[in-house]
N, C-alpha and C positions, 0 to 999 in steps of 0.2 A: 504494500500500500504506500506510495506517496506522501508525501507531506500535505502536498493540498488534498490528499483523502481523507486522509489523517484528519485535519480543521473541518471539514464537512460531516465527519462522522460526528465529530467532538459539538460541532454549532447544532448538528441536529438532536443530540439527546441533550441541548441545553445546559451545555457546561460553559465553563469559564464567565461568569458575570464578574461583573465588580462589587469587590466588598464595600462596604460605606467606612469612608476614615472618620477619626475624630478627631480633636485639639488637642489631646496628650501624647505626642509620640515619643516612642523611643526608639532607639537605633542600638542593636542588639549583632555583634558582631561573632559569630563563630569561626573557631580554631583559625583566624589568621596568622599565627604564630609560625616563628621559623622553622618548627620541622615542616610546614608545609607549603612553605610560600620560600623556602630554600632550596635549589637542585640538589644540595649536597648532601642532602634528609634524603634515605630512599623513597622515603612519604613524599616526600616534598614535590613542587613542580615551579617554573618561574610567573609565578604571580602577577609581575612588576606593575603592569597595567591596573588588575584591580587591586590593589593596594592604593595606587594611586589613587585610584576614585575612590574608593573608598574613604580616604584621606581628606577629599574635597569634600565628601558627604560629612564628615564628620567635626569638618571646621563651622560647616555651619551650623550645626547643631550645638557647637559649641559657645555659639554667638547668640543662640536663642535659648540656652541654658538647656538643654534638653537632653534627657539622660543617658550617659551611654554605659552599655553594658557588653564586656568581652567574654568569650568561652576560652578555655585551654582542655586538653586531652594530656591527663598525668599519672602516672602510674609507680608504682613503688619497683625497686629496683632486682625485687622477686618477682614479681609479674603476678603477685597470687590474687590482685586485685584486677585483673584484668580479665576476671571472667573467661568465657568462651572466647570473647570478642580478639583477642588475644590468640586462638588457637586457627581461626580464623585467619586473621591480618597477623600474623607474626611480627612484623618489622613493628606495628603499635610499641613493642617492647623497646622501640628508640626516643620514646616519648618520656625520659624520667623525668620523674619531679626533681627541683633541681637543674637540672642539664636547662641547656640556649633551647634547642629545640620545640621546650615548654613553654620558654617566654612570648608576651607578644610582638608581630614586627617592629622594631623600634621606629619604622619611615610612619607607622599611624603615630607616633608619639602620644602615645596612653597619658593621661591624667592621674592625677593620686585619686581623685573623687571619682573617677570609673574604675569599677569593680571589677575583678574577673572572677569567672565561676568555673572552676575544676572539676570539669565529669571526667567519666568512664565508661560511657556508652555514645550510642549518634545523636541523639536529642539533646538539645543543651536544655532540657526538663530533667531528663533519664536521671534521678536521685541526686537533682539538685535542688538547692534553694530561689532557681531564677525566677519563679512567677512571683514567689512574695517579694522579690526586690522591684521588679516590676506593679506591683501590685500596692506596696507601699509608697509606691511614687503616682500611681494615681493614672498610670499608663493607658490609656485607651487605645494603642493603634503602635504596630509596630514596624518600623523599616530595617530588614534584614538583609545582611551582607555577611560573607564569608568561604570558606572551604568547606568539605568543597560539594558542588550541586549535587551531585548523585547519592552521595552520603550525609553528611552531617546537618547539613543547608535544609534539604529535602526532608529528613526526620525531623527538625526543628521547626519547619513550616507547616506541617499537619499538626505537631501537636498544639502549637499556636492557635490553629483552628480550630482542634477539638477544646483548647483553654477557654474561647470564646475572644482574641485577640487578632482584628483585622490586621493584616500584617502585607506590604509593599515586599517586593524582590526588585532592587533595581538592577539589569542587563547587567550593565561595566561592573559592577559590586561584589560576584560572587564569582567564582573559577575551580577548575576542574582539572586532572589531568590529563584527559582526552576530550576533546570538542564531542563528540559523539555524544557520551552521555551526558554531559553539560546539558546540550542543546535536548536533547530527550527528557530529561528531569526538567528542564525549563519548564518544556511543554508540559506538562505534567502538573506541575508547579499551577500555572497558570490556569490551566483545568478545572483543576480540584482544590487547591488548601490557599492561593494567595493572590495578587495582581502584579505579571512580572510589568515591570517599567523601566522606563530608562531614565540613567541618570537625572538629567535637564527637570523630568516631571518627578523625580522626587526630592531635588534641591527644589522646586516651586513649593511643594509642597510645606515643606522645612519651613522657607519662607513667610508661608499664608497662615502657620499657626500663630498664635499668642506666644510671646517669650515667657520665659520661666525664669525666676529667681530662686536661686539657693536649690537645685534640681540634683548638683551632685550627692552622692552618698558618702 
């Protein structure tokens, strides 16, 4: 099947609407960190591009006070917290806690007042504490960026939906290591759990809310 069958199948069972935003957003980045936005991480792939936007997205946000929140993948230097996930992706075991790898990229230059939240599974939910940080900030709407689509990105944007949190994916913002499933989870994305966009319309968006005072944690 085609790409354009593919949209015709998808338009006719009535998928991919758009969610309604609201005035509280936040900007929720997963695993951008250097094992995976490094070549030299066997995780890893070169990023550069979305990092970069990334980067533009998140100055603005920072200009309108608006929360941001990083994910990391870390795991103890046994592996015994690594679950199956681990028996699976072996190389995950290059992700110690501790080690560069885990950190986030330093070209976003993180904030002391953005948090990051250390899972162990693909959902940056999977037995963490990210909806109540979200939640205590008053969050209604969320713009996600990160590593990578097929995996983390993609499990973080359904449960978003099943949280009850309309959530944005802008194009440039998120990356993969093969374009194939990028562009396949996109679609995907877009379908069922979020509204992919492009950069431009989600700095507008950024833009059109209410600033926020004292937003960080």
């Amino acid at each position: 099947m085609s790409d354009e069958q593919a949209r015709e199948v998808y338009e006719k069972a009535g998928l991919g609407q758009a969610v309604t935003r609201g005035q509280h957003p936040a900007v929720v980045v997963i695993d951008f960190t250097c094992g995976f936005t490094d070549p030299e991480c066997t995780l890893g792939a070169d990023m550069t591009a979305e990092v970069e936007a990334t980067k533009r997205l998140l100055d603005a946000a920072r200009d309108k006070g608006i929360p941001i929140v990083y994910t990391t993948i870390g795991f103890e230097r046994s592996g015994k917290d690594g679950g199956l996930w681990l028996q699976k992706v072996p190389a995950l075991g290059d992700l110690e806690l501790g080690g560069r790898w885990v950190d986030v990229d330093p070209r976003l230059e993180r904030r002391d007042d953005e948090p990051i939240v250390v899972k162990k599974g693909a959902s940056g939910f999977f037995g963490t504490n990210l909806a109540s940080i979200l939640v205590s900030q008053n969050v209604d709407t969320v713009i996600l960026c990160g590593a990578t689509t097929s995996g983390c990105v993609r499990a973080t944007a359904i449960d978003l939906l099943q949280y009850g949190w309309p959530t944005l994916v802008p194009r440039e913002c998120v990356g993969d290591r093969a374009q194939a499933p990028h562009e396949a989870n996109l679609f995907d994305i877009q379908a069922k759990y979020a509204d992919v966009v492009a950069l431009e319309e989600a700095l507008a968006y950024v833009e059109s809310v209410p600033g926020r005072v004292g937003a960080g944690v």
